[in-house]
N, C-alpha and C positions, 0 to 999 in steps of 0.2 A: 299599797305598794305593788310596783311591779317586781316580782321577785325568779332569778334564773338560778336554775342549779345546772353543774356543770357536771357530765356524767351522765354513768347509762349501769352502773353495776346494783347488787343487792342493796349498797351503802348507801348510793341515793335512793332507792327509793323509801330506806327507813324514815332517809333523811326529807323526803318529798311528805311521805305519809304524817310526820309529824308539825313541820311547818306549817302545813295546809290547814293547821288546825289552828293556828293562828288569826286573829279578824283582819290584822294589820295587812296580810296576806290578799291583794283582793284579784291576781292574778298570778300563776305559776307556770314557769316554761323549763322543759328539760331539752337539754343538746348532752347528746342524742337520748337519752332518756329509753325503756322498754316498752315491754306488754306493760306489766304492771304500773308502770308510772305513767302510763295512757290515761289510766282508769283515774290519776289525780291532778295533772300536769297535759300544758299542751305539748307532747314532743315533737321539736324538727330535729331531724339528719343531719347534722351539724357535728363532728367529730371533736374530742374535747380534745384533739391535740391540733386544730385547726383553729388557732388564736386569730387570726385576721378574721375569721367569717365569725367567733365567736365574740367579737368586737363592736363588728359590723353590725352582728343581731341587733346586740345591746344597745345600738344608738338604733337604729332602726324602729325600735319596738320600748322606748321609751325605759329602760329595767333602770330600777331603783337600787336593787341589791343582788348581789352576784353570791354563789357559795360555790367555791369552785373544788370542788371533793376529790377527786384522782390524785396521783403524782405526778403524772406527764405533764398537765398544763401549769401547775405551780413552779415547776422545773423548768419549764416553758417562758416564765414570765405573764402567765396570766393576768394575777392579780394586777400587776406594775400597770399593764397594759388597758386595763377598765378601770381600773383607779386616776389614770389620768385621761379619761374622756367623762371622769367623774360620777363613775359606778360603785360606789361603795362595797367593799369584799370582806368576805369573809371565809381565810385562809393566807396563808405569810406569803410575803415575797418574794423574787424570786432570791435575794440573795442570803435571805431567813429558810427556803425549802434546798437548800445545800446540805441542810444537816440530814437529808434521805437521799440524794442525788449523788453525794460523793460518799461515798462508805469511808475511804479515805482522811476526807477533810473532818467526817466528826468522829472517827478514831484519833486525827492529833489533835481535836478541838478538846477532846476528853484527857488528855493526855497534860496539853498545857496548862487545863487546868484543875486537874487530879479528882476527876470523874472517874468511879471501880470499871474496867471492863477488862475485857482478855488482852492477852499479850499479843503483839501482831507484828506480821512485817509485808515493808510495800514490793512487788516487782512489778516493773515494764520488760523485764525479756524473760521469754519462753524460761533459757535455759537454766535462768538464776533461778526461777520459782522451781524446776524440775531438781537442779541437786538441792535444795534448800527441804524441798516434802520429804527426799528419799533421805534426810541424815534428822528429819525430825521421827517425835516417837507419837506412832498414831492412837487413838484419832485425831484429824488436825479439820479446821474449816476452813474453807476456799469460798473467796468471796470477789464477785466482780464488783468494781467499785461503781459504776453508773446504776439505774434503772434496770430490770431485767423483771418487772410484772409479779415478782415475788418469789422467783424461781432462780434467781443467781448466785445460790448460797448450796453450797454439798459439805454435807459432815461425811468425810471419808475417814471411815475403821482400817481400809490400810495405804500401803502405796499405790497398789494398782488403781484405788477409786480417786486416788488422789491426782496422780497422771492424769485420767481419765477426765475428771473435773479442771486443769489447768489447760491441756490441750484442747478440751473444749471453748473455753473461754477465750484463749490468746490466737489460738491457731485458725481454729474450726470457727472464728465469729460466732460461737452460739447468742451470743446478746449484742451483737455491733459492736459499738464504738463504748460501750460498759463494761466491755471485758476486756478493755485491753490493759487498764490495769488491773493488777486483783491483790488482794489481800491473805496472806495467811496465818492463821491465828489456833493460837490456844484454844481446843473443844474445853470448853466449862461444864463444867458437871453439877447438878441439882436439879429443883421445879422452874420450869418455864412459865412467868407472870406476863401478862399484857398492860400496862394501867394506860388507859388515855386520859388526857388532860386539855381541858381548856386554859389558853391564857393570852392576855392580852398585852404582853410583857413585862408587867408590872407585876397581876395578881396569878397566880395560877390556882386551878382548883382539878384534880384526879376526878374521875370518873371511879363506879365500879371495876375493879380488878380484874380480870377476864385470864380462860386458858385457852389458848388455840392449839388445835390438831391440826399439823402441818403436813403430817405425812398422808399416802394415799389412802393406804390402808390399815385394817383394822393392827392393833398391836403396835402404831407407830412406825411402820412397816412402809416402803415401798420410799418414786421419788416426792420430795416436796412442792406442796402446792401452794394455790393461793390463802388456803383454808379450807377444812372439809368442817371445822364446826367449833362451837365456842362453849365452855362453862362459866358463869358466869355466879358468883362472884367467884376467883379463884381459891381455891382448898386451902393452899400454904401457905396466903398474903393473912398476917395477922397484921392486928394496929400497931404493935410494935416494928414490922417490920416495914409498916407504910409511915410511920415515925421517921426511922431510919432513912428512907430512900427519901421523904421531902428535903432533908437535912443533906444529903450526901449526894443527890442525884437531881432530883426534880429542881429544887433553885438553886444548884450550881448552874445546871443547866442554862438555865432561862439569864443568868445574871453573864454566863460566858459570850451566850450568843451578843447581848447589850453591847459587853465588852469589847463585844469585836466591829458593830457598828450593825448588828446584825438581828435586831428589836424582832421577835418572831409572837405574831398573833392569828391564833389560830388555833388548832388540834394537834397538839404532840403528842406523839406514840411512844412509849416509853415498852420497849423488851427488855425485858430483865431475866435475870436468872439470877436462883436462889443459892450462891454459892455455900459451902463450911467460914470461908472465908467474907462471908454479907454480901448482898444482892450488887450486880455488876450487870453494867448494860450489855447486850447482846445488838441491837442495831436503836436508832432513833426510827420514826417516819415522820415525815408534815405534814398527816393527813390522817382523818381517823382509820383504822381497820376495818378489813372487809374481808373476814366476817362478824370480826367486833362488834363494830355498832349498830348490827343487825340483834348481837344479843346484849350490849351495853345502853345504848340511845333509848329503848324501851324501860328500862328502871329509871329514868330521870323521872321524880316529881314534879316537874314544873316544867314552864314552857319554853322549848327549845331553839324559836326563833328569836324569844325577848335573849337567851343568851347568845348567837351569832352577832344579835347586834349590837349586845356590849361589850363584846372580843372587839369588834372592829371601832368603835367608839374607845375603847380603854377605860369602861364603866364598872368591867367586869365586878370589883369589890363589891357595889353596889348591891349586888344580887346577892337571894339567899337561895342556893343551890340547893337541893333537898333529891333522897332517893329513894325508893321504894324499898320496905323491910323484902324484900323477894328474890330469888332465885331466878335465873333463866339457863336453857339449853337451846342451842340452835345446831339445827343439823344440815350438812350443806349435801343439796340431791346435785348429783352430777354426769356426765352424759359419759358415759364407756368410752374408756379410753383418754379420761383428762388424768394428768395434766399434758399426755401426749398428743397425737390425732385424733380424734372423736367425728362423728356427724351429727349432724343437727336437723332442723325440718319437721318433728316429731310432735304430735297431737300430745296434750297434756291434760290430762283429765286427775282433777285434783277430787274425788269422790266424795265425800262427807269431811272432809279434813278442816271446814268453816264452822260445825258444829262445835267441833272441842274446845271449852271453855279456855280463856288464858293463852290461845294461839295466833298468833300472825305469818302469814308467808309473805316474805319478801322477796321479791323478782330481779333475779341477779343475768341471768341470760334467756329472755325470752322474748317471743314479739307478740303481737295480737292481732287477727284478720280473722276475718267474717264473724264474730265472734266467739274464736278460738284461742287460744296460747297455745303455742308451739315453742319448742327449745330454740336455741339460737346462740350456743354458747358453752366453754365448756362446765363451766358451774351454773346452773340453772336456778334453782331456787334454793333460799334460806328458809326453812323451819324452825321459826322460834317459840317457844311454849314458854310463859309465866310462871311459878306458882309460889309457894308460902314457902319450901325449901327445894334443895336442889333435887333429889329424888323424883318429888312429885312432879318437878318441871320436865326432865327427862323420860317420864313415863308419857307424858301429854304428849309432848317433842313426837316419839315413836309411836303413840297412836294415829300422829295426822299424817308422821308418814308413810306409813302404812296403808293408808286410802290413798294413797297420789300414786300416780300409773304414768310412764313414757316409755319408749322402746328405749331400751341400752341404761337403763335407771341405775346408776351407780354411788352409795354412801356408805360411809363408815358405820359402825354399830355399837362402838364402843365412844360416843362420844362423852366425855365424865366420867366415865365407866372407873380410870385409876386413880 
């Protein structure tokens, strides 16, 4: 099969490195793909929110199967769009990836149908969201309801951050035409779970539970990124509580989206939070995490293409999913200065960091010339370490990164650490 990934971040290339390992696989192309997905994929230039040319490819270059990984082009209408020049996808539609594109629409979608999550309210004008923070009791979240890269969400501790967060949003275009609505809601209080989920509307099955570190810096500190790094499994997700959320959360879900004509196959991202009150969603996404499945998609037992392709066939049942008894940590290296200005261009010399048993880096922003990596991006590589438990995996994690050298090398140090 001729097979395209769509993307260029750390998530594709876990997702290139594991495919490829398939037989069925007998060609692989990334638009725009990196350095690192060079070394398994052919990358062209081809920008994943440019759905005509990545259309074009796909008839052009004969693809069989498309996986089309980001938000933008699922929001986009990707999938709709290769799927009827008869490219087989794998990832929802576009009117199935609404549950990440409008914050909105899957806050009343949870609502209508008594899905846990915070209490919220919608505004279109400045002024209503401005007296509305100042008479709430902080801290409150501010959420643009479109796309914003992972970054249109502030937990504000008081008014001033809360202002500051709303005027950005409505006034200031900080996110376009995503922040002209926005949301504000009840901050929840407890552990922050990640689970992702296959499913192909019918059957769903969770992935390992993951913790992502959103803030920049060490202590949870600073603003919110894409990801600086993941635990994998998560500390606080017991079976009773992944009990609880299939039952109250996971196929409410999947049976609301049906409901509304809205059949969604693909990778659902399920954020939770561990309320006093039972786990409540915190956002959906349509797309696996990144930097999740940089430390998720590596515990899968078995092979990760035969399940893409029975997401999209609706085979899913079929399969016996299986995961590794094991731990992972990934730590995300980042260029000085993300998730603000940064610069890029930067020699990368990964040192001995290939020797450490149980390690993989995945290439989130970099390119490859004369043969070199260089940065290109503001989160540059993922570090993910294996091992038999969490401990051991996190000591691996920081010994390879520790050998890896770029000018302006910026990561957190506590990733697992609480």
């Amino acid at each position: 099969m001729n097979v395209l990934i769509i993307g260029g971040g750390g998530r594709e290339h876990v997702i290139a490195k594991y495919v490829a390992k398939n037989p069925k696989v007998k060609k692989l192309y990334a638009l725009p793909g990196n350095g690192g997905i060079s070394q398994i994929a052919e990358c062209v230039n081809i920008s994943a929110e440019d759905i005509d040319g990545i259309v074009n490819f796909a008839e052009s270059h004969s693809i069989d199967f498309a996986i089309v990984a980001p938000d933008d082009p699922l929001a986009l209408g990707a999938v709709d769009r290769l799927e009827s020049i008869g490219v087989k996808c794998f990832g929802p539609s576009q009117n199935a990836a609404i549950i990440e594109s409008s914050k909105i629409f899957a806050k009343e979608l949870m609502t209508r149908y008594n899905i846990p999550t915070a209490k919220y309210k919608v505004f279109t004008n400045l002024d209503e969201a401005l007296s509305h923070a100042a008479l709430s009791d902080c801290p409150i979240v501010i959420k643009a309801d479109g796309l914003a890269k992972g970054k249109g969400v502030t937990v504000a501790e008081n008014f001033k951050q809360a202002r500051e967060a709303i005027i950005s949003c409505m006034k200031d275009k900080a996110f376009g035409a995503s922040g002209e609505k926005i949301l504000i809601e009840e901050c929840l209080r407890g552990p922050e779970v990640t689970v992702l989920a296959f499913t192909d509307g019918k059957t769903i099955i969770p992935l390992i539970s993951s913790m992502d570190h959103k803030r920049a810096y060490d202590g949870n500190k600073g603003p919110n990124t894409g990801g600086m790094g993941v635990a994998a499994p998560n500390f606080y997700y017991s079976d009773e509580i992944a009990d609880d959320c299939m039952e109250k959360i996971f196929l409410p879900t999947i049976n609301a989206l049906n409901k509304e004509g809205r059949k969604f196959k693909g990778c659902l991202y399920f954020g939770l939070m561990l309320t006093r009150d039972g786990a409540k969603v915190i956002e959906y996404n349509c797309r696996f995490g990144d930097p999740e499945a940089e430390a998720v998609l590596p515990l899968l037992d078995c092979d990760l293409f035969d399940i893409l392709l029975a997401v999209r066939d609706e085979k899913l049942n079929e399969l016996n999913i299986k995961f590794k008894d094991s731990a992972s940590c990934c730590v995300i290296l980042a260029s000085g200065g993300y998730p603000g200005k940064y610069l890029s261009g930067y020699e990368i010399d990964f040192g001995e960091s290939d020797k450490i048993e149980g390690v993989e880096i995945f290439h989130c922003g970099t390119k490859f010339e004369n043969g070199k990596y260089y940065t290109s991006g503001g989160r540059v590589l993922a570090v993910n370490a294996i091992a038999c438990d969490f401990p051991s995996a996190r000591t691996k994690a920081y010994q390879a990164v520790n050998c890896i050298k770029f000018e302006n090398m910026r990561y957190r140090s506590d990733i697992g650490a609480n």
